[in-house]
DOGUTI-216235 format. One record per residue (C-alpha): residue number from 1; x, y, z; residue in three letters. Coordinates in steps of 0.2 Angstrom, whole numbers, plus 5000, padded with zeros to 4 digits. Example, Ala and Ser with C-alpha at 12.3 -4.5 7.8 and 13.67 -1.06 7.14 Angstrom:
REM DOGUTI-216235
[1; [5062; 4978; 5039]; "ala"],
[2; [5068; 4995; 5036]; "ser"],
END
This chain:
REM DOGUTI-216235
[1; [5413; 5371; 5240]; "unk"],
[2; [5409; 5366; 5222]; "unk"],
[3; [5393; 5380; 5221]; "unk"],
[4; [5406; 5393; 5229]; "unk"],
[5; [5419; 5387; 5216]; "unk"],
[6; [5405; 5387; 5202]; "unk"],
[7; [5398; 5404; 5207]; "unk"],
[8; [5414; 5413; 5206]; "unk"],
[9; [5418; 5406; 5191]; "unk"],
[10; [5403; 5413; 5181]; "unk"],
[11; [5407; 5432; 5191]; "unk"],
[12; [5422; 5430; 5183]; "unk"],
[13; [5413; 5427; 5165]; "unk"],
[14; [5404; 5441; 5168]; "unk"],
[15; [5415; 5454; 5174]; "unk"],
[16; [5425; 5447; 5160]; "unk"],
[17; [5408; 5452; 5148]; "unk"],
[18; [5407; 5467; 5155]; "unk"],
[19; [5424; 5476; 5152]; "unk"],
[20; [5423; 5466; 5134]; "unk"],
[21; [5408; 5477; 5129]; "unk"],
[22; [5411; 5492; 5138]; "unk"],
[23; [5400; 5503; 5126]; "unk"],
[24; [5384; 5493; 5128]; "unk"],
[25; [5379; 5502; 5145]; "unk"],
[26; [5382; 5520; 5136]; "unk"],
[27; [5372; 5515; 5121]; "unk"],
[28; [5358; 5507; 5129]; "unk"],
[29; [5357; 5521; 5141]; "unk"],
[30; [5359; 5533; 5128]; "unk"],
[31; [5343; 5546; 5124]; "unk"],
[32; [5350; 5551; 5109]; "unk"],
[33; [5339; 5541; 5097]; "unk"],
[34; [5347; 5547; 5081]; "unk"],
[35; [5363; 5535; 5086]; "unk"],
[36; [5358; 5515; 5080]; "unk"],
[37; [5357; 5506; 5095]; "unk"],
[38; [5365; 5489; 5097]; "unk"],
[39; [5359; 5485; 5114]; "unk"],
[40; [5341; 5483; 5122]; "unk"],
[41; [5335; 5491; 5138]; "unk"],
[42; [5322; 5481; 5149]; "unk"],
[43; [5319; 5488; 5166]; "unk"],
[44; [5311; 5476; 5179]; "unk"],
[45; [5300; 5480; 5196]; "unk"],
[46; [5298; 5468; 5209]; "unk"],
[47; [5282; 5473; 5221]; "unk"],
[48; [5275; 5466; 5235]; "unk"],
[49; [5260; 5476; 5237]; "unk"],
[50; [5253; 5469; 5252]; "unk"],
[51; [5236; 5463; 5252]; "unk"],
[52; [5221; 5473; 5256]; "unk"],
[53; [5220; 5471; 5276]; "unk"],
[54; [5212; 5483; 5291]; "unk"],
[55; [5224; 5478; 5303]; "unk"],
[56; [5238; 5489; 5294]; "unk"],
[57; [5230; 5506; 5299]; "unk"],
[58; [5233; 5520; 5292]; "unk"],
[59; [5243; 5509; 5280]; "unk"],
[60; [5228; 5500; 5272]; "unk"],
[61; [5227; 5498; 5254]; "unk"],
[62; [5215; 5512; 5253]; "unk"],
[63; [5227; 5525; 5258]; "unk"],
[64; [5241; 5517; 5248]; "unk"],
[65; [5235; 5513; 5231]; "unk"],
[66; [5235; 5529; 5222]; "unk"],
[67; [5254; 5527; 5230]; "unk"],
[68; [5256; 5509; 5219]; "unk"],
[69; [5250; 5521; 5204]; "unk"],
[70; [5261; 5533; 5205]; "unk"],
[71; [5277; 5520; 5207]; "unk"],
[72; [5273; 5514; 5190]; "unk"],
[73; [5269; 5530; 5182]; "unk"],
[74; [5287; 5537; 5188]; "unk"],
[75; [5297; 5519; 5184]; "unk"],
[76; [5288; 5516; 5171]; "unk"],
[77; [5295; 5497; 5171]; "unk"],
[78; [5294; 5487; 5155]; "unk"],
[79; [5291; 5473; 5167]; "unk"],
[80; [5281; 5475; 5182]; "unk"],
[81; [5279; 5457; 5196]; "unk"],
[82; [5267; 5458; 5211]; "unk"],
[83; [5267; 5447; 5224]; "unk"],
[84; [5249; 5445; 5235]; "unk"],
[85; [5239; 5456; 5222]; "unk"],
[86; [5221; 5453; 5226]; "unk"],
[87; [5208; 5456; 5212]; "unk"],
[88; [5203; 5472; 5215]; "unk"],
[89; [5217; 5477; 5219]; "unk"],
[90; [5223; 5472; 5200]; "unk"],
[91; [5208; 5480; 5195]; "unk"],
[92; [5212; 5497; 5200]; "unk"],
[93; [5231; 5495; 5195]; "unk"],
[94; [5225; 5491; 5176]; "unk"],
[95; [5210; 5506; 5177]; "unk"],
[96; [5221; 5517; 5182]; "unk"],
[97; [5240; 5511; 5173]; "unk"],
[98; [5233; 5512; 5154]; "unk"],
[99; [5249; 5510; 5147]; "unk"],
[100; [5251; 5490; 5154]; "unk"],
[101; [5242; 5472; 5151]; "unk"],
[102; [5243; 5462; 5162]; "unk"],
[103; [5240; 5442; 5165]; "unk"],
[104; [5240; 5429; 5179]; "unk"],
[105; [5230; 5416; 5187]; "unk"],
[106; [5223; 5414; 5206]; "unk"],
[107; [5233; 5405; 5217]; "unk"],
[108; [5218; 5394; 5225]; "unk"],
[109; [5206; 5394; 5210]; "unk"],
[110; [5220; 5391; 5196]; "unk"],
[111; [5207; 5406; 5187]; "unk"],
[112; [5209; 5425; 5180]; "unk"],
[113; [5204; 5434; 5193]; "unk"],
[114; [5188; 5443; 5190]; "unk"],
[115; [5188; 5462; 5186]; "unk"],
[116; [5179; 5470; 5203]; "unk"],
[117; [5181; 5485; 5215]; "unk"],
[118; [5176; 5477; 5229]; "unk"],
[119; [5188; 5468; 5240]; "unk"],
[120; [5190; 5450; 5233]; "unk"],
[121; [5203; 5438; 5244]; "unk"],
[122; [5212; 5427; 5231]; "unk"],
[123; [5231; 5432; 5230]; "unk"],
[124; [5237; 5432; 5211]; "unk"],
[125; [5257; 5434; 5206]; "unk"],
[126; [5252; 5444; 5192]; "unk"],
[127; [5263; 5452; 5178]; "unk"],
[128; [5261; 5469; 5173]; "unk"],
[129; [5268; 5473; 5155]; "unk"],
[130; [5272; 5489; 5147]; "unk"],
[131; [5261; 5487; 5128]; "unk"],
[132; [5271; 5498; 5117]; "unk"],
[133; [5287; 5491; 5122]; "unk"],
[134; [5284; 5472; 5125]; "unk"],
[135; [5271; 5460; 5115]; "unk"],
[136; [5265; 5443; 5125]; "unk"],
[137; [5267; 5429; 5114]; "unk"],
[138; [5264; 5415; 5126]; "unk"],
[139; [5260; 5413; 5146]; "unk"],
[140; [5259; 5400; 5160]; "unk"],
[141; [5257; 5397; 5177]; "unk"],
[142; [5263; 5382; 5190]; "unk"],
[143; [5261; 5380; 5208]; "unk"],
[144; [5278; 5377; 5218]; "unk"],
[145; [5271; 5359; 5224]; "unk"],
[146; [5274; 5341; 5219]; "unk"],
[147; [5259; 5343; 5208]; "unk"],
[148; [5264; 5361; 5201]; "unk"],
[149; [5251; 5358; 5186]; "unk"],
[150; [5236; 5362; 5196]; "unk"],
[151; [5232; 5373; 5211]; "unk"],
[152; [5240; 5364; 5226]; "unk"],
[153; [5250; 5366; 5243]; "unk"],
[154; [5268; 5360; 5244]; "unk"],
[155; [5279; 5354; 5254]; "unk"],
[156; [5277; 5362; 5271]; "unk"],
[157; [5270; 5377; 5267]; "unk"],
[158; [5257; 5388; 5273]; "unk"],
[159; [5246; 5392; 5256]; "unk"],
[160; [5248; 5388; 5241]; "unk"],
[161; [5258; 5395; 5231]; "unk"],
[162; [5262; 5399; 5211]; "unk"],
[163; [5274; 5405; 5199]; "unk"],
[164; [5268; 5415; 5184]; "unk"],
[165; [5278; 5417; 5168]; "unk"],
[166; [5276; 5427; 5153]; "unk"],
[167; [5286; 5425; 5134]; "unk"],
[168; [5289; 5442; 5127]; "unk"],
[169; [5296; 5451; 5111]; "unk"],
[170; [5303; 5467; 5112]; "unk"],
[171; [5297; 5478; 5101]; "unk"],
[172; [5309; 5488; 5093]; "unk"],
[173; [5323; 5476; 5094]; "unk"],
[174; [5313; 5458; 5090]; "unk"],
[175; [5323; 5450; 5104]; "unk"],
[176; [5314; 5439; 5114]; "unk"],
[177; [5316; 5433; 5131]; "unk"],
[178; [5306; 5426; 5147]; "unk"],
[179; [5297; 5432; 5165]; "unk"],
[180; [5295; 5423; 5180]; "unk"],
[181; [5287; 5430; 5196]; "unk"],
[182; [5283; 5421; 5211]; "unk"],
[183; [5280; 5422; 5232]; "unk"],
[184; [5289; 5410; 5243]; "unk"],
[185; [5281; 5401; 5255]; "unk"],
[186; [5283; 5412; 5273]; "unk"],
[187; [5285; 5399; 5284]; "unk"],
[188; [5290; 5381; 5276]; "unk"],
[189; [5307; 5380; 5276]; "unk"],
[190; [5306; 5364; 5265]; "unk"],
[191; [5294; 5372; 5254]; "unk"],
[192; [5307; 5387; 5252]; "unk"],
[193; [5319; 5377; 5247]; "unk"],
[194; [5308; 5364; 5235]; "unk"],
[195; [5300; 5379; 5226]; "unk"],
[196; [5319; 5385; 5220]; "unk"],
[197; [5324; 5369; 5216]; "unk"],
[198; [5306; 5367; 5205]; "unk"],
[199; [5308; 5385; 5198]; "unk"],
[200; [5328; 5381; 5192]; "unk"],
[201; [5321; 5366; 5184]; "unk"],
[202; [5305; 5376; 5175]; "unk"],
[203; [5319; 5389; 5171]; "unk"],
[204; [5330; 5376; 5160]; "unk"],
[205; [5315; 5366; 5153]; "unk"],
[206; [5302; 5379; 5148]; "unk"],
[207; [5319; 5391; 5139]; "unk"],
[208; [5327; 5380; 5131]; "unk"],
[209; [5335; 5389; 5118]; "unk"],
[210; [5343; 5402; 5132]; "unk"],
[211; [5335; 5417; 5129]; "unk"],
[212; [5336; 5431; 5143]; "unk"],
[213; [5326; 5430; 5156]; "unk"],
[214; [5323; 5436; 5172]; "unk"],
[215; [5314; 5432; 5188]; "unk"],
[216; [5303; 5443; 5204]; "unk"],
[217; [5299; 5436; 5219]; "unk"],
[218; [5296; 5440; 5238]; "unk"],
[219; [5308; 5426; 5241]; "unk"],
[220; [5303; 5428; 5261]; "unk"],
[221; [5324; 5422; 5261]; "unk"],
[222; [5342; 5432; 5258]; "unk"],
[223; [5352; 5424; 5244]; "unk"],
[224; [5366; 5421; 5257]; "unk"],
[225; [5354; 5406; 5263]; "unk"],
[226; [5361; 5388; 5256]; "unk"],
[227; [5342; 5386; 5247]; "unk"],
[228; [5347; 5397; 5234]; "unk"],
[229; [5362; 5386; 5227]; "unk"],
[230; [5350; 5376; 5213]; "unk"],
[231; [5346; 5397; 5206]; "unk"],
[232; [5365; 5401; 5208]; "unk"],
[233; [5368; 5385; 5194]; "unk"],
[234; [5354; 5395; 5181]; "unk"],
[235; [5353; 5414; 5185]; "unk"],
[236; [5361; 5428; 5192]; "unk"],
[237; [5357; 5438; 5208]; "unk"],
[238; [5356; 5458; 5199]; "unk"],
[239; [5359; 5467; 5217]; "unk"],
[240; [5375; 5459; 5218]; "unk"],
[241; [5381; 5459; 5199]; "unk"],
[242; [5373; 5476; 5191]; "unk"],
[243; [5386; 5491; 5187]; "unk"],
[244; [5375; 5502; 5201]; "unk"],
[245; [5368; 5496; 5214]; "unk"],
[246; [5362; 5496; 5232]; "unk"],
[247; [5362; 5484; 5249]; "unk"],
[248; [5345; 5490; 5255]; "unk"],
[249; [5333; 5480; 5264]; "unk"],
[250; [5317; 5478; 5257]; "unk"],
[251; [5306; 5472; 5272]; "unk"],
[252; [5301; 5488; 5280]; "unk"],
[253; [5285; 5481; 5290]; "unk"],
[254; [5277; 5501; 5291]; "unk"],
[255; [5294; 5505; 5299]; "unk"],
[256; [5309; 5514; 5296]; "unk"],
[257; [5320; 5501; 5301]; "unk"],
[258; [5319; 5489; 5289]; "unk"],
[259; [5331; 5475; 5290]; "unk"],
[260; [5328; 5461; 5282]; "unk"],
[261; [5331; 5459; 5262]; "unk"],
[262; [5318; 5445; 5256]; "unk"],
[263; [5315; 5456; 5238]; "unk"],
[264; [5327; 5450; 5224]; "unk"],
[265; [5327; 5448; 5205]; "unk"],
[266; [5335; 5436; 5196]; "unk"],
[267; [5342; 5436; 5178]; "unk"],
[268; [5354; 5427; 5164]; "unk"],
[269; [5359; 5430; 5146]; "unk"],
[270; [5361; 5448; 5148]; "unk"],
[271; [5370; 5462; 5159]; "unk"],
[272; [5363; 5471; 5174]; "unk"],
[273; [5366; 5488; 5174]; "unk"],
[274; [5359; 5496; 5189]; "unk"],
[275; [5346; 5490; 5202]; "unk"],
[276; [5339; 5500; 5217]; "unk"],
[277; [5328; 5498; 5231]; "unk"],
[278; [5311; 5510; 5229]; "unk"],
[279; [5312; 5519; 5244]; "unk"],
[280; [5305; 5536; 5241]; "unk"],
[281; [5289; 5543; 5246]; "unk"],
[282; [5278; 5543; 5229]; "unk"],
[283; [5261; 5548; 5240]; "unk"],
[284; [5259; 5539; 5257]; "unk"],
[285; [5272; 5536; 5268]; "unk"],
[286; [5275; 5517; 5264]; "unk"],
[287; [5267; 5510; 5248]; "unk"],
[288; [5267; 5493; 5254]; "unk"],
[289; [5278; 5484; 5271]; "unk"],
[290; [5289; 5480; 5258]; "unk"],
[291; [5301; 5492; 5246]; "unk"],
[292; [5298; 5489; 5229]; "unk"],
[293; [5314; 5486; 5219]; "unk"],
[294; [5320; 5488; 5201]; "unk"],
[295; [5332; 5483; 5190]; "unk"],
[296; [5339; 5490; 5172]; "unk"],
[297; [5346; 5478; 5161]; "unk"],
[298; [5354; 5478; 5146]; "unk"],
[299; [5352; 5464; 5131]; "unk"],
[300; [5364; 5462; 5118]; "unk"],
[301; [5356; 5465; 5101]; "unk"],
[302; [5362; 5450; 5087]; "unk"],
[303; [5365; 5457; 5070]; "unk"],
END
């Protein structure tokens, strides 16, 4: 009852931010750059590519990766997470998306994953960012286990798994604010739930000074699930809070019935305006057996 209470408190706070600075939203979406802006866009992609598997089909990477290419080109996300990125999978991505750096380390290995085209197992939760928008100042990894320091198993998960983060300036504004993206465990319950209590932990230690920041993940879990409550305390769930939204699922498994919404993005210290499930055709008829999804927020500039 007190997380309920606690939750609806902070929607009120920030419905109550909302109609407060109504004119953020029209002038960070404006095109018009001859107006000063006082607000800073930052759009966000959550993507579970699906690793590089022949028992998908006619769904295997091959015919779906110059689909993950022309995703990006068309969001163009200043922030881009992947979830089960193989090496060469990230290798094509970087050869043929110019515009974006990227960093992250092996799940297993704890390594950068080496530049190849041949198929190379290792999953990686790698960040994609946009160069002329966003600069990396500084960038870590931990694994969601009881050793999160090193490359290691928790709980009563299947693999190991990892959380990648990025510290960021933006560009033309200076702001500054933080990227976390990370895969949940698909079958520990108790590793599900340890790895959001660890990750709201990391949130509060490593950003101490509140920055924005904001979080991707395959969370193999909906938010309704009690697991989430330690998140709730620290960020915000953008399907549920941005101005324009949708209820989509995300887990499509090469069907059109998708049912199941294990694809969020987190945030806090700054205003969602619209997030959207990628359900379009850009190429192939599913870019991966999950929807990509993508949210547009909005940063307050200080004077």
């Amino acid at each position: 009852m007190q997380n309920i209470i606690y939750n609806t408190m902070k929607a009120n706070l920030y419905i109550k931010m909302l109609l407060c600075c109504p004119l953020l939203f029209t002038e960070a979406c404006s095109d018009d750059d001859d107006k000063p802006q006082k607000s800073t866009n930052v759009s966000v992609v959550s993507f579970n590519i699906r690793v590089d598997n022949p028992v998908d089909g006619d769904n295997v990477w091959e015919n779906r990766k110059a689909a993950a290419v022309a995703m990006i080109e068309s969001e163009q996300p200043t922030l881009l997470g992947l979830q089960e990125a193989q090496p060469h999978q990230i290798t094509y991505l970087a050869k043929n998306c110019p515009d974006y750096a990227w960093y992250g380390l092996g799940r297993d290995t704890g390594e950068c994953p080496p530049e190849t085209d041949s198929y190379a197992a290792e999953e990686c939760m790698a960040i994609f960012y946009r160069t002329s928008e966003v600069e990396l100042l500084d960038k870590g990894t931990f694994w969601l286990s009881t050793t999160p320091d090193v490359p290691s198993k928790g709980w009563d998960a299947n693999y190991n798994r990892s959380c990648t983060w990025g510290y960021f300036k933006h560009k033309s504004s200076g702001r500054n604010f933080y990227f976390f993206n990370t895969h949940l465990d698909n079958s520990g319950e108790m590793a599900r739930k340890q790895s959001l209590l660890l990750i709201a932990d990391k949130v509060k230690k490593i950003n101490p000074e509140a920055h924005p920041i904001f979080l991707t993940a395959d969370f193999n879990s909906d938010t309704d699930e009690t697991i989430f409550s330690p998140l709730f305390k620290v960020m915000h769930d953008a399907r549920k809070l941005a101005t324009i939204t949708d209820d989509r699922a995300t887990f499509n498994g090469y069907k059109d019935t998708a049912t199941r919404k294990l694809d969020h993005i987190f945030f806090s210290n700054c205003l969602a305006y619209r997030f959207k499930t990628l359900t379009q055709n850009y190429g192939a008829p599913y870019i991966s057996d999950h929807y990509p999804i993508k949210a547009v927020f909005v940063i307050p500039r200080t004077e």
